[in-house]
Structures are given as structure tokens and as C-alpha cells.
C-alpha positions as a printed NumPy array, in Angstrom:
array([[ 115.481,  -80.021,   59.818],
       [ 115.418,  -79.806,   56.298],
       [ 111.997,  -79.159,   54.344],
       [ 113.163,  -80.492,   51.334],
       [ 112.402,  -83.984,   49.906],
       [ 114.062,  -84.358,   46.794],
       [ 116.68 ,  -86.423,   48.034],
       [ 114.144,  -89.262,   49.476],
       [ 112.959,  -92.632,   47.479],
       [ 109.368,  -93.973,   48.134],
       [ 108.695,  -97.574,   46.642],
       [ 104.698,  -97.888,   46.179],
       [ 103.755, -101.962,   46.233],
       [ 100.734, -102.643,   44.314],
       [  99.137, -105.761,   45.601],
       [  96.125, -105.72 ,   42.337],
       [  94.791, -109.075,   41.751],
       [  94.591, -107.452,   38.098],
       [  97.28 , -108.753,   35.958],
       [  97.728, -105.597,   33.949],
       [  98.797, -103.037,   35.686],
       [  96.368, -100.594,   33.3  ],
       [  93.443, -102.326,   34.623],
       [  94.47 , -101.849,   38.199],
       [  92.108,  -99.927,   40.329],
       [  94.077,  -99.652,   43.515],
       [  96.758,  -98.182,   40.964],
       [  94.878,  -95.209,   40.364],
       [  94.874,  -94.71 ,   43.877],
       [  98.455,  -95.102,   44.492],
       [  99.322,  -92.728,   41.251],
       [  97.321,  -89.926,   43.567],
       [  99.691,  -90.232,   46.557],
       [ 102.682,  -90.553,   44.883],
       [ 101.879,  -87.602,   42.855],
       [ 101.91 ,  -85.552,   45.879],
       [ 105.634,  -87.338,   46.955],
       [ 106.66 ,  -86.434,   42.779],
       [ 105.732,  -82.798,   43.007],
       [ 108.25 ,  -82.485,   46.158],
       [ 110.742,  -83.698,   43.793],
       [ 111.006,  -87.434,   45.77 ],
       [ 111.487,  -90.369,   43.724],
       [ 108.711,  -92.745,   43.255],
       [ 108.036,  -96.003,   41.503],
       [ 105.401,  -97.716,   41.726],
       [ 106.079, -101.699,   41.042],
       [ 103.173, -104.199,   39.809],
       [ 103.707, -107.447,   41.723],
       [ 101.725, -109.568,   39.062],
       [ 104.203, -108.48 ,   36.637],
       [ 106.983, -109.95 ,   38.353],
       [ 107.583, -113.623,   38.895],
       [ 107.345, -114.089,   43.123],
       [ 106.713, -117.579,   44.291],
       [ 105.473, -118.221,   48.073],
       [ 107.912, -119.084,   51.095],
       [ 109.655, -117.961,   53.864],
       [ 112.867, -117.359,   52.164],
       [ 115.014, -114.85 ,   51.149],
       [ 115.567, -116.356,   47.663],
       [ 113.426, -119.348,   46.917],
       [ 116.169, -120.421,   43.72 ],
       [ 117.94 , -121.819,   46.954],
       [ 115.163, -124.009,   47.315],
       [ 115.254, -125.122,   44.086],
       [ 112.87 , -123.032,   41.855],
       [ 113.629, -121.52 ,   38.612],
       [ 113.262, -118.004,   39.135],
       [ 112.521, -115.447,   41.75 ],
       [ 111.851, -111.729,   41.284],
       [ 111.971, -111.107,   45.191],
       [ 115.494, -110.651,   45.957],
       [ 115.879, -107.779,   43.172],
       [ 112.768, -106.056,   44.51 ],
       [ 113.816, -106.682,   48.172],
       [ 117.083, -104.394,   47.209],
       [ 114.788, -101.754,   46.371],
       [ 113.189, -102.043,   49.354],
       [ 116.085, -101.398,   51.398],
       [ 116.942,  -98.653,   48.784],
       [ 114.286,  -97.079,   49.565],
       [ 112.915,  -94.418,   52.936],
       [ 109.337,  -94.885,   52.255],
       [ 107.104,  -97.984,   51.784],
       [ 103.521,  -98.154,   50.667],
       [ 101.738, -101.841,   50.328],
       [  98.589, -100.637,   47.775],
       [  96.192, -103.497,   47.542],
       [  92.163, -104.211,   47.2  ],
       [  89.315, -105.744,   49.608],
       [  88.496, -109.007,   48.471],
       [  85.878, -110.987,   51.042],
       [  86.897, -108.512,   53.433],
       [  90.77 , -108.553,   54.085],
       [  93.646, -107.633,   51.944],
       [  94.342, -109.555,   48.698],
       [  96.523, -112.822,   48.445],
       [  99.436, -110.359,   46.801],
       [  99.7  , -108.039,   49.804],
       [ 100.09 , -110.936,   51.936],
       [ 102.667, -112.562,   49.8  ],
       [ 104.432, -109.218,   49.542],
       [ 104.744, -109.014,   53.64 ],
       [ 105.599, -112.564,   54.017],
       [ 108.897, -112.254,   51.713],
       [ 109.66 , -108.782,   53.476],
       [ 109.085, -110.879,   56.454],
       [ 111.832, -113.552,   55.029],
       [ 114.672, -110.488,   55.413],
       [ 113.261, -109.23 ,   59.132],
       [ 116.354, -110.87 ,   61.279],
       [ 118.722, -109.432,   59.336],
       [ 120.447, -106.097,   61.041],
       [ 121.735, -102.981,   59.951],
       [ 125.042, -101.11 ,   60.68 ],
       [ 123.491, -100.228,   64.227],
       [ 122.536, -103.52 ,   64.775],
       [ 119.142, -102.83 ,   64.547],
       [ 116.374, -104.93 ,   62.421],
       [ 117.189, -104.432,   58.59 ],
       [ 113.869, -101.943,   58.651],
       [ 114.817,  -99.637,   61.164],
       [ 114.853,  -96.572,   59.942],
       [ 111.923,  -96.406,   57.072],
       [ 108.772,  -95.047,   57.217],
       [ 105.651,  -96.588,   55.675],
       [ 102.282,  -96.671,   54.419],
       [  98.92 ,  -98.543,   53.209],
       [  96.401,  -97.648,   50.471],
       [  92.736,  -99.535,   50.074],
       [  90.413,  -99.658,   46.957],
       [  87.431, -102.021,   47.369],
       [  83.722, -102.44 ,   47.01 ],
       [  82.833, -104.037,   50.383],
       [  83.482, -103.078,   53.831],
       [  86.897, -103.851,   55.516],
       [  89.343, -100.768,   54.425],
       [  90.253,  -99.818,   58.384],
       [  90.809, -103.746,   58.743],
       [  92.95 , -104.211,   56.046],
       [  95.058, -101.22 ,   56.877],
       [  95.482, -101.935,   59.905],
       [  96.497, -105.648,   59.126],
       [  98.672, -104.189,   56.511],
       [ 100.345, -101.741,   59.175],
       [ 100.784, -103.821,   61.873],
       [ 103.021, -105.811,   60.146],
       [ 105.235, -103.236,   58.858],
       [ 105.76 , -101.68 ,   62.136],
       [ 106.422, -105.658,   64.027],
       [ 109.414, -106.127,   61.229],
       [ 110.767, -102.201,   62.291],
       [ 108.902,  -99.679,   59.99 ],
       [ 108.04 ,  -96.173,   61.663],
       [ 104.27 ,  -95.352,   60.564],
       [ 103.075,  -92.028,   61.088],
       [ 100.03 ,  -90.857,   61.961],
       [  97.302,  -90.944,   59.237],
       [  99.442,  -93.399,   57.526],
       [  96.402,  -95.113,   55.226],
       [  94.034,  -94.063,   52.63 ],
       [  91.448,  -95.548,   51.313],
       [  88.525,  -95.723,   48.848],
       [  84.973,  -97.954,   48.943],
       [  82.469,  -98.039,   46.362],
       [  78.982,  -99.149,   47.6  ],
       [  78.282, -102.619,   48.639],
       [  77.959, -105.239,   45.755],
       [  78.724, -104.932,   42.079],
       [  79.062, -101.805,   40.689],
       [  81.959,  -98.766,   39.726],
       [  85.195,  -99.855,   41.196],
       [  87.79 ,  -96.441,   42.034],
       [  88.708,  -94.503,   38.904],
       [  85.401,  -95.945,   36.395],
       [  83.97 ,  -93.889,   34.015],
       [  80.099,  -93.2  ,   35.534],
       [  77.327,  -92.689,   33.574],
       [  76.58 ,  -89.053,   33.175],
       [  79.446,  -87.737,   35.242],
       [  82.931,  -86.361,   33.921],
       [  84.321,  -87.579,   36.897],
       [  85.565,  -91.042,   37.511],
       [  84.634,  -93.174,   40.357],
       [  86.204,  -91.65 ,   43.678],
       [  88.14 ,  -89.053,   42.319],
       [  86.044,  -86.328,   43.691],
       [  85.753,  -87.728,   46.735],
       [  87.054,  -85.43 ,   49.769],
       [  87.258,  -88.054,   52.695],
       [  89.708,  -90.43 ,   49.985],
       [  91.7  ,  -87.236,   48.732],
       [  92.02 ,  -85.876,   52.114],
       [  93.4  ,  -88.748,   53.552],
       [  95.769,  -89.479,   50.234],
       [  97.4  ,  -86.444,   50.737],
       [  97.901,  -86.391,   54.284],
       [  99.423,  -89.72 ,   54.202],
       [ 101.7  ,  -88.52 ,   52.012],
       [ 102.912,  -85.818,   53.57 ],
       [ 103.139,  -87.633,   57.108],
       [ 105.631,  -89.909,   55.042],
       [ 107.474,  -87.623,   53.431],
       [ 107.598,  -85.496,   56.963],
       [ 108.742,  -89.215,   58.763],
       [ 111.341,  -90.265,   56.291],
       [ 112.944,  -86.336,   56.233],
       [ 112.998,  -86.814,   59.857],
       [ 114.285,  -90.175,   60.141],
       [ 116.632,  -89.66 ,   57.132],
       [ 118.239,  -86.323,   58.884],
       [ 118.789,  -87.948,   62.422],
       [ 120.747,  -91.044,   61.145],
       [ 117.61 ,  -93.2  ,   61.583],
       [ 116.538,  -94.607,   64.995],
       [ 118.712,  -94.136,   67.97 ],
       [ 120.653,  -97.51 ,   68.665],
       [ 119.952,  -97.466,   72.39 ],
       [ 117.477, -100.655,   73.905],
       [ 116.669, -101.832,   70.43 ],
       [ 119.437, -103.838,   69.267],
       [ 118.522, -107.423,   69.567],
       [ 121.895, -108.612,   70.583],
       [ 122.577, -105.863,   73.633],
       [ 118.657, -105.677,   74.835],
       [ 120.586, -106.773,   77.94 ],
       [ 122.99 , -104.333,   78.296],
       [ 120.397, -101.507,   78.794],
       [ 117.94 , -101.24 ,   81.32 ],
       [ 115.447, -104.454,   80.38 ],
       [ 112.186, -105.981,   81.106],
       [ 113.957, -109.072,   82.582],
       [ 115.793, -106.847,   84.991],
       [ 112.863, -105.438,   87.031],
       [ 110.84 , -106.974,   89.268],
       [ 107.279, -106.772,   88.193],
       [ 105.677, -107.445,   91.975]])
């Protein structure tokens, strides 16, 4: 297996509520882990939702439906361009912001669509979650966050979240300058930068491995042949 990761894409979602992506906490957070993807020469961008112009629905392009515009489709097709997936959003009242859900439900849209194995459309990615906040709820939100990337076909490796939580109430939200410290909120914090960079490297690691083995083998996961394999509906469960 190659140990080289240069020729890998990662596409980092950021799910701020913030419309400018400068002001965007979780952003900071998101920079760090695709920093460690950048200095293994993978490609990374890291696309603002807010900036773009992506209206609600279970459709693959709402202008079918009659709207205006819609950003989705273009950003979909970078999506699929890309081996590596990370959703980036905040804690607001305790689950993942309005954006991160939007984001999965248009992914969502594209799930029943197959690839050249036959497989779901997400077969053969890898992907991940990062959490800012200032309440309780980051090991929630990830794992809402992963769950439904694996349902529509992503692989997640282990460790695949990282997050960071400022204390309870108002106060310094991740990367704030703090009063008599040179050191901005959360950046020196071990359990955060521990987990950012394993995550990283577990998705790097899972998209080499996927990307040098052709993906995932087509055998009892194509949804038009589940019967030609041995199957759940062929065994007798008494």
C-alpha cells in the first residue's frame, strides 16, 4: 500500500451559522485538520455553506422545482470529486446547526444513485466530523453527523471526530483572543489537538486504502443483486 497522499482530495463542509467565513469559529478548527491532510501534500478546500446560495428539499437540483438558483449541484460534483468528507459545524441548543443538517439532507437527495459497481454513489469515500461549541452535546452531534454519512455509504474510521467546548454559558468561543494569554481559545488544548490530528490521519490512512483497492468490493452490497448472494431473506431465522 502506498504511504503517500498527495494524490487524494478532502472536501471540508463548514456548517457556521456565521455568515463570514472570517468570523467562523468551527473554521479555525477545520483549518487545524486540514493542515495536517496539506502537509501530506493532499488537496483540501474548505467550502463556507453560507456563502453559497442552497435552498432546502429533497432534490438533487431544486431549479427543477422551480427556484432561481441552486449552489448544490456544483458542490455535490465536488463531493463526488472528492475521497474524503468532513461536515464542520457548531452546538447550538445541543445538536448540530440548521447548515449541517441541510448539508446531509441534499447529500441525502443523490444517495440512490449508483456507481460503476453498482454500489450507492458514496461507496468508496471516507469521512469525518468536527465540533466547536460552548454547551454540552459534541459526542451527540458527531455521532448524529456520522451516522448519516455511513447510512448513505461513507467508510468512517476509527477516531473519525474532533471536537472543541468552551465552558458552559457565554464566554470565549474556539480560536478568541483571552485576556492575558498569547494563546487563543482551544488552541493549546491537548484532548482537541490530539483528536484533530488523529482524525486526520485515520482519513487520510482510509481513503489511501480505499483509493488503492478500487474502493469497496462489489460482492452483497449492490442493491440490485442483494439476491444473488447469500441474503437475509434466504435463511431461516428459527
Amino acid at each position: 500500500m502506498s504511504s503517500d497522499f498527495d494524490d487524494l482530495r478532502a472536501l471540508f463542509l463548514n456548517a457556521s451559522l456565521e455568515r463570514d467565513p472570517a468570523d467562523s469559529h468551527t473554521r479555525r478548527l477545520l483549518e487545524r485538520a486540514a493542515s495536517v491532510m496539506r502537509s501530506q501534500g493532499t488537496t483540501v478546500e474548505i467550502l463556507h455553506l453560507l456563502s453559497h446560495d442552497i435552498p432546502a428539499g429533497m432534490h438533487k437540483d431544486l431549479t427543477d422545482q422551480g427556484l432561481d438558483r441552486d449552489d448544490w449541484p456544483a458542490i455535490q460534483q465536488q463531493v463526488l470529486d472528492a475521497d474524503i468528507l468532513v461536515i464542520g459545524t457548531p452546538i447550538w441548543l445541543g445538536v448540530k446547526s440548521s447548515v449541517a443538517t441541510l448539508a446531509i439532507e441534499r447529500l441525502y437527495a443523490y444517495s440512490g444513485d449508483r456507481n460503476d459497481k453498482g454500489q450507492y454513489v458514496y461507496y468508496g469515500r471516507t469521512a469525518g466530523c468536527v465540533v466547536t461549541g460552548n454547551e454540552d452535546g459534541a459526542k451527540s452531534v458527531a455521532r448524529d453527523v456520522l451516522y448519516a454519512l455511513q447510512h448513505i455509504g461513507y467508510t468512517i474510521p476509527p477516531q473519525a471526530d474532533c471536537a472543541w467546548l468552551g465552558e458552559a454559558g457565554p464566554g470565549p468561543s474556539y480560536g478568541d483572543d483571552l485576556e492575558g494569554s498569547d494563546v487563543p481559545a482551544g488552541y493549546d488544548n491537548d484532548f482537541t489537538n490530539r483528536n484533530a490530528t488523529i482524525m486526520a490521519w485515520n482519513l487520510l490512512h482510509t481513503a489511501r486504502m480505499l483509493r488503492d483497492a478500487g474502493g469497496i468490493p462489489a460482492l452483497g452490497n449492490q442493491p440490485d443483486r442483494w439476491r444473488d448472494v447469500a441474503n437475509a431473506l434466504d435463511v431461516d431465522p428459527d
